[in-house]
ZAMARGU-4260 file (C-alpha; in steps of 0.2 Angstrom, whole numbers, plus 5000, padded with zeros to 4 digits):
<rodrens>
0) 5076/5012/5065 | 5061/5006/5056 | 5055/4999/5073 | 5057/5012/5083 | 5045/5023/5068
5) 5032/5009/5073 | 5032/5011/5090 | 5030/5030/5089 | 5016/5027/5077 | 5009/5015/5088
10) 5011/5030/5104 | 5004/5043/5094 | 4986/5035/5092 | 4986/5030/5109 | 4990/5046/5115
15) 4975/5053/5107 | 4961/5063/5118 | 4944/5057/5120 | 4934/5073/5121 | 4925/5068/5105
20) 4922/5052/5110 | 4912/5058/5124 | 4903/5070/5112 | 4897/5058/5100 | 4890/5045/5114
25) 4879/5061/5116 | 4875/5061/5100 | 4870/5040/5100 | 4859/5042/5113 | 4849/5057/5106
30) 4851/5049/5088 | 4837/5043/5078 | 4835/5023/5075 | 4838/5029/5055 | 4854/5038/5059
35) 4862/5027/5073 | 4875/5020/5059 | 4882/5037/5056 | 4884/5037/5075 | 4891/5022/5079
40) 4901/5022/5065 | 4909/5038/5072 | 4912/5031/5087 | 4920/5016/5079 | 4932/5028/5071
45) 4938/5036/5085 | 4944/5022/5095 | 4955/5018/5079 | 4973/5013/5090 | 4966/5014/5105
50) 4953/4999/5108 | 4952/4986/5094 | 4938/4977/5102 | 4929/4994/5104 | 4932/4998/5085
55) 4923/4980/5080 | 4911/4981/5092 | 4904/4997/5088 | 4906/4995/5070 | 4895/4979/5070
60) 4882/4987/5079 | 4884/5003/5065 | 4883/4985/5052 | 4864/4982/5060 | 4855/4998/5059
65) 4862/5001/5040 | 4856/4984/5036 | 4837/4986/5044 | 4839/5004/5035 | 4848/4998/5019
70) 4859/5012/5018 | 4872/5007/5007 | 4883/5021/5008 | 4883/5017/5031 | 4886/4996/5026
75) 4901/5001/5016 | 4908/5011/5027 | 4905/4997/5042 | 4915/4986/5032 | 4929/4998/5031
80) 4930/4999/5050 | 4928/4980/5051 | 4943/4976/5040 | 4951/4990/5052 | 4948/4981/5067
85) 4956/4964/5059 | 4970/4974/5055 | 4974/4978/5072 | 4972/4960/5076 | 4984/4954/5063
90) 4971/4943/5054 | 4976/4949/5036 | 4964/4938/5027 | 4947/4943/5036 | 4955/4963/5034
95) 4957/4958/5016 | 4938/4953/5016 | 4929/4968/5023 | 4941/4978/5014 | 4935/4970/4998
100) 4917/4972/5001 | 4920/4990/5006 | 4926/4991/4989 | 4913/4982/4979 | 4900/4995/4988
105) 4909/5009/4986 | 4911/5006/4968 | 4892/5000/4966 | 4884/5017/4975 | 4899/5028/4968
110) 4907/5036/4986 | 4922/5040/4979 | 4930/5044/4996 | 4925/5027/5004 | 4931/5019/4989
115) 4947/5027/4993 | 4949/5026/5010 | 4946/5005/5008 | 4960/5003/4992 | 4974/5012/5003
120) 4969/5001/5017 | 4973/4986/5006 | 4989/4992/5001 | 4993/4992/5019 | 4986/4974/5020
125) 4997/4966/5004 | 5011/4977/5010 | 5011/4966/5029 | 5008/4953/5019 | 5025/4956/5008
130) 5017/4957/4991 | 5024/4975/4988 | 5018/4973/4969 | 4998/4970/4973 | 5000/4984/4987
135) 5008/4998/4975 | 4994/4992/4964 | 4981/4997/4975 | 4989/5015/4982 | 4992/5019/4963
140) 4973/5018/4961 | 4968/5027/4977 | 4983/5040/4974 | 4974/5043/4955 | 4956/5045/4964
145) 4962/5054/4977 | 4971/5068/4966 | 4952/5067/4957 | 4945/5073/4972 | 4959/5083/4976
150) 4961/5076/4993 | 4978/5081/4997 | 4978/5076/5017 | 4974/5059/5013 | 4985/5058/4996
155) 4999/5064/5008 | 4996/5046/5018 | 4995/5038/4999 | 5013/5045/4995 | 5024/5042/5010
160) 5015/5023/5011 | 5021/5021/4992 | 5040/5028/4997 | 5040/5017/5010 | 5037/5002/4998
165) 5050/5007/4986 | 5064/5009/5001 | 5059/4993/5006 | 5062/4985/4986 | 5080/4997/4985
170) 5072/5007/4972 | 5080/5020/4982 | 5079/5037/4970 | 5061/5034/4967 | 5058/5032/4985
175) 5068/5047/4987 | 5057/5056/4974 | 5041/5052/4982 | 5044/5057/5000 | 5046/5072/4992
180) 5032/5072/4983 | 5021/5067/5001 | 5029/5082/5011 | 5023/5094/4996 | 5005/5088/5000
185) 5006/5088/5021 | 5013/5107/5017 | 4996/5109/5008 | 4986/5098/5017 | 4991/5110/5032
190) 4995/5091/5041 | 5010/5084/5048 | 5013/5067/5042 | 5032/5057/5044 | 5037/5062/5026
195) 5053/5071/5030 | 5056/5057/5045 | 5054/5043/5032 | 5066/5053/5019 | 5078/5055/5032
200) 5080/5036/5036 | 5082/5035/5016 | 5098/5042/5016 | 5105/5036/5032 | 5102/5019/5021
205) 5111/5029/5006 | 5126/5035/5018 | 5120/5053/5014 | 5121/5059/5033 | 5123/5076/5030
210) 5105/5079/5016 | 5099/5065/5031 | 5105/5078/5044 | 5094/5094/5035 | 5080/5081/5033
215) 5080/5077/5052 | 5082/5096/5059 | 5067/5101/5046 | 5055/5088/5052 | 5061/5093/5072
220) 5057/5111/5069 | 5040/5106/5061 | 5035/5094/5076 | 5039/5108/5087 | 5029/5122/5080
225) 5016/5110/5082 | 5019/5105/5098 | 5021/5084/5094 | 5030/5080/5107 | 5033/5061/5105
230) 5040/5064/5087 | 5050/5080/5092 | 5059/5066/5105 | 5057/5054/5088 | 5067/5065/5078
235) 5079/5069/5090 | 5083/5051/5092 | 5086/5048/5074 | 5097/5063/5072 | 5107/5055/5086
240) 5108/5039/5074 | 5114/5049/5060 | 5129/5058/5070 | 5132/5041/5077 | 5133/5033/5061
245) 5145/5047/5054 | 5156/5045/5069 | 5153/5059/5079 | 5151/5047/5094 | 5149/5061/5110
250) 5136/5071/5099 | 5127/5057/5097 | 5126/5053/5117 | 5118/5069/5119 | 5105/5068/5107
255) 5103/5050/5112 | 5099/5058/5131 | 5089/5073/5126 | 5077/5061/5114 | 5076/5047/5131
260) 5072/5060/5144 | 5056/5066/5134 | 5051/5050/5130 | 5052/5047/5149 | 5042/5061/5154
265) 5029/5056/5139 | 5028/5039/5150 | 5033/5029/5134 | 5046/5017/5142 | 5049/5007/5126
270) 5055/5019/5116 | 5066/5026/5130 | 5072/5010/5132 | 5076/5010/5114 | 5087/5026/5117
275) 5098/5017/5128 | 5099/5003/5116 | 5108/5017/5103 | 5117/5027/5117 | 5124/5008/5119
280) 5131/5008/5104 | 5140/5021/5104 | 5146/5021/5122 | 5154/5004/5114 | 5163/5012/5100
285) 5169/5025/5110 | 5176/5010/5121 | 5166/5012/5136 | 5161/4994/5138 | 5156/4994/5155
290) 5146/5011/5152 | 5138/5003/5139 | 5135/4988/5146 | 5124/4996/5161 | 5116/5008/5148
295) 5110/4991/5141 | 5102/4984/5159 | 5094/5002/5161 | 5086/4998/5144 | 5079/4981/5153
300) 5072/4992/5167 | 5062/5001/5156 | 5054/4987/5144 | 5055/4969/5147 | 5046/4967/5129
305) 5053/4953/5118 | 5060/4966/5105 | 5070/4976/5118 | 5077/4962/5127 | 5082/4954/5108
310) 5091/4969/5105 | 5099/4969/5123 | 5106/4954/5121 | 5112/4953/5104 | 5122/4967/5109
315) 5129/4962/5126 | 5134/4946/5115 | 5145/4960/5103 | 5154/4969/5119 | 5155/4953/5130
320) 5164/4944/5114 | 5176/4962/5112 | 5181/4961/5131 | 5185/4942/5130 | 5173/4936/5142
325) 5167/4921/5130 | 5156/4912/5143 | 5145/4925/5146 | 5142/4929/5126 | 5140/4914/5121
330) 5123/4915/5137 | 5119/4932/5129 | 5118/4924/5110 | 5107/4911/5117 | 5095/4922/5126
335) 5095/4932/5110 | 5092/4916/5099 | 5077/4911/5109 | 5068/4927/5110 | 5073/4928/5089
340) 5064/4913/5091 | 5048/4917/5098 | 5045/4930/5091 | 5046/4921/5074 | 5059/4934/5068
345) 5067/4927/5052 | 5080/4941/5047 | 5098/4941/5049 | 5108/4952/5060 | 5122/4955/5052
350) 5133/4958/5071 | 5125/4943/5078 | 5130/4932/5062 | 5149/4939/5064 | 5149/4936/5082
355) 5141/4917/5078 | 5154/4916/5067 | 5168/4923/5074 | 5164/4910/5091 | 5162/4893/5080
360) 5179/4898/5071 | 5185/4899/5092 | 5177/4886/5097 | 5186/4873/5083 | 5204/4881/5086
365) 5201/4875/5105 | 5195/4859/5101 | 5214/4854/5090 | 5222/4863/5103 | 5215/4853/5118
370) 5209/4838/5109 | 5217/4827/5122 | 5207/4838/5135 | 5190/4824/5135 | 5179/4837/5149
375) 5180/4849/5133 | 5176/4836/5120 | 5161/4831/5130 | 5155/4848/5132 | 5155/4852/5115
380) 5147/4836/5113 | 5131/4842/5123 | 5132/4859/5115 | 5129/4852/5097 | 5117/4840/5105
385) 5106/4855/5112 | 5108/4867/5095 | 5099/4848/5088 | 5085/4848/5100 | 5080/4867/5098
390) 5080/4866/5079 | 5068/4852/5081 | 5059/4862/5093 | 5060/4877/5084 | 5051/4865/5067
395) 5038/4858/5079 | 5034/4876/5086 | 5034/4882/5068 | 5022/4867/5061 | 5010/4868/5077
400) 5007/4885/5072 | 5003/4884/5055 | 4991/4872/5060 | 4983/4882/5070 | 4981/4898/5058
405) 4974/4883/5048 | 4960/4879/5057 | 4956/4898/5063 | 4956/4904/5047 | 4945/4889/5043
410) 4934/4896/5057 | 4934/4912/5051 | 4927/4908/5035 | 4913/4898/5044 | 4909/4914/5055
415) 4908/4924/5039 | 4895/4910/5029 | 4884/4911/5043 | 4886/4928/5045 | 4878/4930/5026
420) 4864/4917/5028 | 4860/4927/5044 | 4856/4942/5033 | 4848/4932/5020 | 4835/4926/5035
425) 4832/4941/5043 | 4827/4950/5027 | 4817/4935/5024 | 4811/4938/5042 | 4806/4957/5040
430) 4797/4956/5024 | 4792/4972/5019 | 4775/4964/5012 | 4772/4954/5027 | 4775/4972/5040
435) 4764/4982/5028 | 4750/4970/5028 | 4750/4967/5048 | 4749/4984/5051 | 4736/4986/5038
440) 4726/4974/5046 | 4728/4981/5066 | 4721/4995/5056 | 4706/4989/5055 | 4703/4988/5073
445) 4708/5006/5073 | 4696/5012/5062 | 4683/5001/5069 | 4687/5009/5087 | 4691/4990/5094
450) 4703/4997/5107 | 4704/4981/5115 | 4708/4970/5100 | 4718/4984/5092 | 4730/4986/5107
455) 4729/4965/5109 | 4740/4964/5089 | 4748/4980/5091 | 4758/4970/5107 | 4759/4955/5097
460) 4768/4966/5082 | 4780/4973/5094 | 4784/4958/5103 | 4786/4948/5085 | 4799/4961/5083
465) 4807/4963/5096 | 4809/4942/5093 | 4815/4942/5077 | 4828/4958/5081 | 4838/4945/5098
470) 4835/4930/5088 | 4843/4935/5074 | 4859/4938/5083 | 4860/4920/5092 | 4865/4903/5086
475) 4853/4894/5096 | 4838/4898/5107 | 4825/4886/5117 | 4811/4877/5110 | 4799/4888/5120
480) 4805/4902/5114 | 4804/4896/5095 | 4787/4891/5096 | 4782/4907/5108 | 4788/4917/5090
485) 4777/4905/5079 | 4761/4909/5088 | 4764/4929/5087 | 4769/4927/5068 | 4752/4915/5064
490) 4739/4925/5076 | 4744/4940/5065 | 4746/4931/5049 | 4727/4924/5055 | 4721/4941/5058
495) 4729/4948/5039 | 4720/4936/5032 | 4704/4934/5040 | 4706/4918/5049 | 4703/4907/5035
500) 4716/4895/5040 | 4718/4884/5057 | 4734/4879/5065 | 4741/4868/5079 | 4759/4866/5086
505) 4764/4850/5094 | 4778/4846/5105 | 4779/4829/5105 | 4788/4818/5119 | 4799/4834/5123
510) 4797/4836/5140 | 4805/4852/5145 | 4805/4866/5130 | 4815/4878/5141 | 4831/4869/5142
515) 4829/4860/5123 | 4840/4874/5110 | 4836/4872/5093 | 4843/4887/5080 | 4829/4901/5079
520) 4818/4906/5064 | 4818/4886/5056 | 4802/4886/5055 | 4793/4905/5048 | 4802/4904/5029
525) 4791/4888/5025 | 4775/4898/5037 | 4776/4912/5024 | 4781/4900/5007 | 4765/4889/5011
530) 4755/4904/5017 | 4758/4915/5001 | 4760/4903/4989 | 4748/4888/4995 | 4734/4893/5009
535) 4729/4910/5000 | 4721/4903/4988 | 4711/4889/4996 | 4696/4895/5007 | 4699/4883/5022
540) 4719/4883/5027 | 4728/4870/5039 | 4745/4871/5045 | 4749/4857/5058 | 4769/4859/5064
545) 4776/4847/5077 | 4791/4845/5083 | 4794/4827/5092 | 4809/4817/5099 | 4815/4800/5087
550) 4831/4790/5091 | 4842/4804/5103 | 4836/4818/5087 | 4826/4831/5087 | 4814/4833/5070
555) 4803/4847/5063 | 4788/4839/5053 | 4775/4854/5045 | 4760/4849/5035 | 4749/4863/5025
560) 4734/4859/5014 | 4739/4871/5001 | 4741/4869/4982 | 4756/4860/4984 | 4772/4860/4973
565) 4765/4858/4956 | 4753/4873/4956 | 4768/4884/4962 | 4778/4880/4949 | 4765/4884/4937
570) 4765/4900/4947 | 4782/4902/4942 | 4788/4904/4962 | 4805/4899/4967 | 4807/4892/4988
575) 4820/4903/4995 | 4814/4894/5011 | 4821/4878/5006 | 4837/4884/5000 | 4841/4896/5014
580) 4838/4881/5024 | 4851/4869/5016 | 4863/4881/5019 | 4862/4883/5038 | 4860/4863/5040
585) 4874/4862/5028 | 4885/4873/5040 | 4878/4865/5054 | 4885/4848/5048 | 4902/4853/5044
590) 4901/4860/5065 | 4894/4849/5075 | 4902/4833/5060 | 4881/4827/5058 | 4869/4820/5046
595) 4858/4833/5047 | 4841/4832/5032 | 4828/4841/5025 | 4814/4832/5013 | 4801/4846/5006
600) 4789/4836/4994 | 4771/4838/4989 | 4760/4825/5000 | 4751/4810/4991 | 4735/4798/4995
605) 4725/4810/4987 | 4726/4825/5001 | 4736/4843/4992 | 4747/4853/5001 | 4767/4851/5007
610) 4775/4842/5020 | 4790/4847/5027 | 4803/4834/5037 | 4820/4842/5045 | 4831/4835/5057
615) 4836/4849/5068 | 4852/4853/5078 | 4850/4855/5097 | 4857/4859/5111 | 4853/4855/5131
620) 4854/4869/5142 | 4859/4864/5161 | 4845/4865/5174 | 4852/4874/5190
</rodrens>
């Protein structure tokens, strides 16, 4: 039955409408740069259940303008729906991630709400995970928020997710307890959560049928004043377990039938399917084999999914075994065992174990009776020798996986270092100093009336830009283009400081700069390092960056004549150029497995100023 409650809720959100969706695109496009996270976070939001990669991808883009806008309350938010999406994919520990960070910020700026919204979530998380103590951990803390802020809708959620845990542990009275507890705040809340469904399920596991009968029939009236179709034919499946389970067999079939036509005409084949799995069961009880041995093949018509045909075939194994016909449960069992397998499943089922049982106690009172019989020695022979093979299988299968969550989640944690020295370079791209003083110094032209010159910067600006906005979201990007950023950022850091420094830019030996890829923004840390720190305060600046070809390696040399390292220390400045650096070129290592080196020292021979020396990572892009 827990299953089945997955599957509806899995329905339910994909059964939502998308009126608002197409309501807040509106709103994007109409939406100021400013107030574009608010909107694509929205957005994010409502594809919850229904597109994944639509929840991440427009959650990442709500990430970028709350970044460029550094609003806090919009970047914490982002990383709610971020640890959102990885829960739909199933990668727990990135989820965990962005659900952590959405707690740091929530806590830092004080929205209570978010702060709720992202501990609950991580309940969910540790509770997947099966570490029910860390996840009641963290619903106890949003529950005690929550009732802070009086939020009874979402303390509803809280409850029925806490009940659930302590059903799962057999702390069955306290489960019990607070199911009650969550229905008491849906009532207020004016929402409709599964409360009563949940509480029902509880005593079916307690044996209660007839408090689990009055829990069902409340939850079916409730879903049908509101018209919730899928969890009106939800509950009337479950009350059809119930009667089944108390032994009233015929009820049973005909809530069993009611329950599959509606999910029919909700076009939810898996759950129908699932009706036929119960209807099944208590055909066979009633002894209606063959009856319930076709309900299970109309099952397979409607789902072929690994979890319905596992269930199929579990139970033809049961009523093959009960007829006699040995041959073909013992095929059942083994199409059962290796969907179980796939699937990962480790639980028991307690009918299959009895039936395993039941035909290895068989199968040893044929082999004394026919031991002369050799055909049956040999083919029992071959049978243990194939159970052998697919546990080794089944270990290989098992070990090749965890090596491969091994090195994705090794991946992952790549992606997410890159992804913070990305944001440490683009902030050190769009200094707020630097933009105020370039647009100071167009200015000028401004008030000089200099249309021409004015208008000449003012594309430069926006081209600078529009540069540093697309490179910041690649790995890699072409020489040309590199250098084609270089000269807008030194022609407007010439003009800001009134031309008192020269610069050149050398390719050396590099014959085609289109095709050659090196990672963007290398060079612009050190331009503005040596440009605030070193060429400011001399009257006659030079800056001479090259970039040239040496043993199959591409290196980055820049030379400035500024004060060099010993009067910036005096200075008391710190190089964030340098160490932002080292940290891509230490990422870049562990990626493409080279010796990639960075020298910064002060020059010597009597001459002030720093050279730089970097050995850069590149790509070649094909010619077509």
């Amino acid at each position: 039955m827990r299953r089945a409650a997955t599957l509806i809720l899995l329905f339910l959100m994909a059964l939502e409408v998308d009126a608002q969706l197409d309501s807040l695109h509106k709103e994007l496009l109409l939406a100021n740069d400013s107030v574009k996270s608010e909107a694509l976070l929205a957005i994010s939001s409502n594809y919850n259940g229904k597109n994944t990669d639509s929840v991440f991808f427009y959650a990442t883009g709500a990430m970028e303008y709350a970044v460029m806008y550094n609003n806090e309350k919009m970047i914490g938010r982002s990383f709610t729906n971020l640890g959102t999406a990885m829960l739909y994919y199933r990668k727990y520990d990135s989820a965990l991630y962005y659900y952590n960070k959405g707690v740091e910020i929530s806590t830092r700026i004080n929205d209570k709400y978010g702060l709720t919204r992202n501990l609950t979530n991580l309940g969910i998380i540790y509770y997947y995970k099966g570490e029910f103590k860390k996840a009641l951990q963290h619903y106890i803390a949003a529950a005690t928020i929550g009732e802070e802020l009086n939020a009874t809708k979402i303390l509803a959620s809280i409850y029925d997710n806490m009940a659930i845990i302590y059903q799962r542990i057999d702390d069955l009275d306290k489960a019990k307890k607070i199911y009650q507890k969550a229905y008491k705040m849906a009532v207020r809340a004016n929402v409709v959560n599964s409360s009563l469904t949940n509480l029902s399920t509880l005593y079916i596991k307690l044996g209660i049928y007839d408090s689990a009968l009055i829990s069902i029939n409340l939850a079916y009236k409730l879903y049908k004043k509101h018209d919730l179709k899928i969890k009106e034919a939800n509950a009337l499946g479950i009350k059809g377990y119930i009667l089944m389970k108390s032994k009233q067999y015929n009820r049973s079939l005909l809530f069993f039938d009611s329950a599959r036509l509606l999910f029919l005409q909700l076009k939810a084949p898996e759950l129908a399917a699932e009706q036929y799995i119960y209807t099944a069961l208590a055909l066979e009880k009633l002894d209606y084999n063959n009856k319930a041995l076709a309900s299970l093949t109309e099952a397979l018509n409607q789902s072929s999914s690994p979890l319905i045909v596992k269930d199929v075939e579990s139970n033809r194994a049961i009523i093959y075994e009960k007829l006699g016909k040995t041959n073909k449960a013992m095929t059942s069992y083994k199409k059962f065992i290796a969907v179980r397998d796939s699937l990962d499943n480790l639980e028991k089922y307690k009918q299959i174990t009895e039936l395993e049982t039941k035909y290895e106690t068989e199968k040893k009172s044929r082999e004394i009776e026919y031991l002369n019989n050799q055909a049956k020695i040999q083919h029992l022979k071959i049978a243990q020798q194939s159970w052998m093979i697919a546990g080794s299988v089944l270990f290989f299968s098992v070990l090749v996986l965890v090596l491969m969550l091994f090195y994705r989640q090794r991946s992952l944690k790549r992606q997410n270092e890159m992804l913070t020295i990305q944001q440490k370079l683009f902030r050190s791209q769009m200094s707020p100093h630097f933009i105020f003083n370039a647009l100071t110094s167009i200015q000028k032209f401004v008030i000089k009336n200099d249309q021409l010159a004015g208008s000449g910067y003012i594309a430069k600006f926006a081209q600078l830009m529009r540069q540093v906005l697309e490179h910041s979201r690649v790995e890699f990007i072409s020489l040309e283009e590199e250098v084609n950023t270089l000269k807008n950022y030194l022609d407007l850091q010439q003009l800001r400081f009134d031309n008192k420094f020269t610069y050149t830019i050398s390719t050396k030996n590099i014959e085609d700069n289109s095709s050659l890829l090196i990672p963007p923004m290398i060079v612009q840390p050190f331009m503005e390092n040596a440009l605030e720190h070193g060429i400011s305060q001399i009257k006659e600046g030079k800056i001479d960056i090259s970039f040239y070809k040496k043993n199959n390696e591409i290196t980055l040399r820049i030379v400035d004549n500024g004060l060099g390292f010993i009067k910036q220390e005096k200075n008391g400045h710190k190089s964030r150029a340098t160490e932002i650096t080292e940290e891509r070129l230490s990422l870049f290592r562990k990626k493409f497995k080279r010796d990639y080196s960075m020298k910064v020292e002060s020059r010597t021979k009597g001459t002030q100023g720093v050279e730089v020396i970097i050995t850069l990572p590149f790509k070649l892009e094909p010619v077509f």
